[in-house]
C-alpha positions as a Python dict, from the first residue, in 0.01 Angstrom:
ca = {
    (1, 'X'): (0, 0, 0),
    (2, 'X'): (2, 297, -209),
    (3, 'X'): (-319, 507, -284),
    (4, 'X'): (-302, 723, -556),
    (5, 'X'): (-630, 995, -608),
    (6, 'X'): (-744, 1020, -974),
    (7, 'X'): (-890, 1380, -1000),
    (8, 'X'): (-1244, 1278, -1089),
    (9, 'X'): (-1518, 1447, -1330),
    (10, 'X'): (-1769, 1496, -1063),
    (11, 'X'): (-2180, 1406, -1114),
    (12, 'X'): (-2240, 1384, -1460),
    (13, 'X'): (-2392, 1177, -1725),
    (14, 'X'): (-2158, 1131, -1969),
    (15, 'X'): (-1951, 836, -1924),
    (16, 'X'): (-1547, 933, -1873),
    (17, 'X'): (-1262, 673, -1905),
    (18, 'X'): (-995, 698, -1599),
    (19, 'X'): (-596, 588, -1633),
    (20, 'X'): (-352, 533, -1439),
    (21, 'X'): (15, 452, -1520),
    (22, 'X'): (206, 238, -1232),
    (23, 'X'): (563, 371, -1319),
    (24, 'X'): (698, 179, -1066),
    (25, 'X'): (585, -198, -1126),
    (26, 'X'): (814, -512, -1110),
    (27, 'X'): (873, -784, -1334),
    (28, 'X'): (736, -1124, -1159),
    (29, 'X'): (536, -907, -917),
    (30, 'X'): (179, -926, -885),
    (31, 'X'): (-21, -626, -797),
    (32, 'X'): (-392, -512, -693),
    (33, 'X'): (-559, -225, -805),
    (34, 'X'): (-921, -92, -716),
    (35, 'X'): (-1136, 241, -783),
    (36, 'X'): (-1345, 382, -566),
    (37, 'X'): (-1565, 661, -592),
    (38, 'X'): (-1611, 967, -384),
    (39, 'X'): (-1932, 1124, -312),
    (40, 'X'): (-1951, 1489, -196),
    (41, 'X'): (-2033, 1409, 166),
    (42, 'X'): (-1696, 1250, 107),
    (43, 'X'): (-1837, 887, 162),
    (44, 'X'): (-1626, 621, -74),
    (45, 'X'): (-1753, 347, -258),
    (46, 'X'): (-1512, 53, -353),
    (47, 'X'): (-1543, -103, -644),
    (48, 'X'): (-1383, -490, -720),
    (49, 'X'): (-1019, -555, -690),
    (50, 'X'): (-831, -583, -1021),
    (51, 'X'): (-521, -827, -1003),
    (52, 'X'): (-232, -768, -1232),
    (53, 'X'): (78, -949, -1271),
    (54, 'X'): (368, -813, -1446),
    (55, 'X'): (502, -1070, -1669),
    (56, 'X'): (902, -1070, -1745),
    (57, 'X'): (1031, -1118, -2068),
    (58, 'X'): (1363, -1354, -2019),
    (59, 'X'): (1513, -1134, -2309),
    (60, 'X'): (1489, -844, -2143),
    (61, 'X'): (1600, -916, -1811),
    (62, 'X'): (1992, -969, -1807),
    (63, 'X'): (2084, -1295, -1672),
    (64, 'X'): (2359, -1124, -1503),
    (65, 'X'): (2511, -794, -1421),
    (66, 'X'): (2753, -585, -1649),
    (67, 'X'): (2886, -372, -1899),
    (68, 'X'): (2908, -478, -2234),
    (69, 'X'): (3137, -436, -2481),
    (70, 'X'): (3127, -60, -2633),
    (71, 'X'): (3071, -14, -3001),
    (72, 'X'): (3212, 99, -3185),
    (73, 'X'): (3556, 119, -3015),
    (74, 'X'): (3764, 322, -3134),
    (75, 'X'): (3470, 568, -3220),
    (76, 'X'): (3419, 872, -3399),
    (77, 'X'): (3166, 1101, -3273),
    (78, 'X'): (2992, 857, -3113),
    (79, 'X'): (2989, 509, -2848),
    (80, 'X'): (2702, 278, -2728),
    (81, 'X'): (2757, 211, -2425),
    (82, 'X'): (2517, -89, -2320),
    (83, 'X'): (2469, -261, -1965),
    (84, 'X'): (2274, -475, -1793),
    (85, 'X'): (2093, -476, -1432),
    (86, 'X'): (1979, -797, -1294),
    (87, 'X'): (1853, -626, -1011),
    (88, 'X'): (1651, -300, -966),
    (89, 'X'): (1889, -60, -816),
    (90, 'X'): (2057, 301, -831),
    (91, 'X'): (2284, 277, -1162),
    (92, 'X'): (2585, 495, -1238),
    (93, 'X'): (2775, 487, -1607),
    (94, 'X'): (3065, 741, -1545),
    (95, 'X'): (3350, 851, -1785),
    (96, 'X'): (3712, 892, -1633),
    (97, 'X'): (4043, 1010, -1784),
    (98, 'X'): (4347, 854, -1738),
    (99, 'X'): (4429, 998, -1440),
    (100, 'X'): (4152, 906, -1265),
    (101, 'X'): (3926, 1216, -1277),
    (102, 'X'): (3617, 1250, -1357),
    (103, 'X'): (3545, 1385, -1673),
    (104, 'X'): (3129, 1291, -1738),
    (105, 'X'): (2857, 1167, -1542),
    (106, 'X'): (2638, 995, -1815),
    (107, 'X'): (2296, 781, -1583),
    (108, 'X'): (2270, 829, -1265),
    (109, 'X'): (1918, 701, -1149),
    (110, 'X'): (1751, 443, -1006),
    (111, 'X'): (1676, 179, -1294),
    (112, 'X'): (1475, -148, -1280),
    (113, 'X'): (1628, -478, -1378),
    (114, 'X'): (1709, -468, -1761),
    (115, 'X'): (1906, -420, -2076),
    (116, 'X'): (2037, -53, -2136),
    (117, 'X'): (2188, 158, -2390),
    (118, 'X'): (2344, 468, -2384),
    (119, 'X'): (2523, 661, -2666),
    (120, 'X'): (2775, 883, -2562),
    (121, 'X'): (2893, 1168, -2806),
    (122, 'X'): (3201, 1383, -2609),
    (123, 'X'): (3179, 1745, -2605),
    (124, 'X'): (3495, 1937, -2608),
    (125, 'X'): (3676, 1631, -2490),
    (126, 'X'): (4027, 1570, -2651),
    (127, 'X'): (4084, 1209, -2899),
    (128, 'X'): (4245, 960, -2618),
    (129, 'X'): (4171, 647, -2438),
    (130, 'X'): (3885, 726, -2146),
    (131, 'X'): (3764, 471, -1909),
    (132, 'X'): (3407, 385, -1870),
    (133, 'X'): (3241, 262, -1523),
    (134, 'X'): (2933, 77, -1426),
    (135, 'X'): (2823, 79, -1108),
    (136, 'X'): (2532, -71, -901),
    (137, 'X'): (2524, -162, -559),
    (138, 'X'): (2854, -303, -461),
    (139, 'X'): (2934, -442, -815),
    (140, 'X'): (3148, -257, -1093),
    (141, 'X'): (3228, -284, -1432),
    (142, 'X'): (3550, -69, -1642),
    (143, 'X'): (3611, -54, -2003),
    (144, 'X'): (3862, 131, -2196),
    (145, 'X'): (3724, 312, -2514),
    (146, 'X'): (3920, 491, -2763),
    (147, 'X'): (3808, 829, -2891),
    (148, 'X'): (3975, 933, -3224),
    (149, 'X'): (3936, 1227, -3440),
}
């Protein structure tokens, strides 16, 4: 259970509209919600449960994990890098060199389930071939991609 305070507008007469924004909601997931009030002696008054369910579009929601194909490749300034999460979980898209180091850390976050897109523009990088990974959880994804100038 999670109980987040709304900073209220105290007694009053007016009428005032309250929001709240769950940033963390699920696709498929049903959740309750309720407001209560808050008198000055601190007693609380509940008000009706509001259930909400959080309706998936199949489009949006991968049907499985990966990196997709970068466009354009070979690219000039700039790559799309998209990917898909079938799961919620922490998300990396990292750029490599050829030799294995590092040379950009582009997402690194914790993403819900989805479709992604990134466009990466290198910054004092040299034209060669770079290699992109995707990585969530124990899965990973590489890609070559060709910058040119």
């Amino acid at each position: 259970m999670n109980n987040n305070a709304l900073e209220g507008h105290g007694s009053t007469t007016e009428a005032h509209d309250y929001q709240y924004v769950d940033k963390a909601v699920q696709p498929g997931v049903t959740y309750e919600y309720r407001l209560g009030d808050v008198d000055y002696n601190g007693k609380v008054t509940w008000h009706g449960k509001v259930e909400i369910k959080v309706e998936a579009e199949s489009a949006k929601i991968p049907a499985e994990f990966g990196l997709h194909k970068a466009y354009p490749n070979p690219f000039n300034p700039a790559v799309t890098l998209s990917y898909g999460l079938k799961e919620a979980g922490q998300a990396t898209l990292q750029v490599f060199n050829l030799r294995g180091q590092l040379v950009e850390t582009l997402v690194s976050a914790y993403q819900l389930a989805g479709a992604y897109n990134f466009t990466w523009q290198p910054v004092n990088l040299g034209a060669g071939v770079y290699i992109i990974r995707f990585q969530s959880g124990n899965k990973t994804n590489l890609q070559k991609v060709v910058f040119v100038k």
